[in-house]
N, C-alpha and C positions, 0 to 999 in steps of 0.2 A: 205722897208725892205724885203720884197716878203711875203714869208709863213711861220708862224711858226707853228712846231707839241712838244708835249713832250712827252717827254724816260718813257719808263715803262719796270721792268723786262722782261726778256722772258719767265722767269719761275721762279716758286717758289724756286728752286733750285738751277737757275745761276747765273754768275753773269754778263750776256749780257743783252742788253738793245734793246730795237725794241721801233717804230717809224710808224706813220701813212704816209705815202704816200697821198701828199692831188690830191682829185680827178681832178684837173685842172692838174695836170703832168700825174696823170694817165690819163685822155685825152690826152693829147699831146703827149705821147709817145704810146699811142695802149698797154698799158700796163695790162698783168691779172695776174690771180692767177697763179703760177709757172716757172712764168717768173725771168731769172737770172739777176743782178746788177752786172755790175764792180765798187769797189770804188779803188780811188786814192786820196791819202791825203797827203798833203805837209804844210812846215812851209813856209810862205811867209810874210816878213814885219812886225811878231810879230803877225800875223794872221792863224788860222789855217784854210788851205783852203781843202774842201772835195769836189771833181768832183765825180758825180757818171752817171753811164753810162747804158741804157740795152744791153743789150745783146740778141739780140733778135736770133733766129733759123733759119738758111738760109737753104733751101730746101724746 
């Protein structure tokens, strides 16, 4: 099944929802604090499928 995390407000105020990032991707991808995500999200097969991507800083 891989990893699961779960949804928690982002704030008392909104209605967005945040997620932990578990630390074996943050391993694998060199990823920190500040660092930008691309997400793409598609219906596929009655499944909803989320690619999420960094974005890392070339220079």
């Amino acid at each position: 099944m891989g990893e699961v995390t779960v949804l928690t407000k982002a704030t008392s105020r909104s209605r967005s929802l945040r997620t932990t990032i578990p630390i074996g991707i943050v391993k694998q991808f060199n990823l920190s604090v500040g660092d930008k995500l691309s997400w793409e999200i598609r219906a596929e097969g009655g499944d909803l499928i989320i690619v999420v991507k960094p974005l890392k800083n070339r220079g």
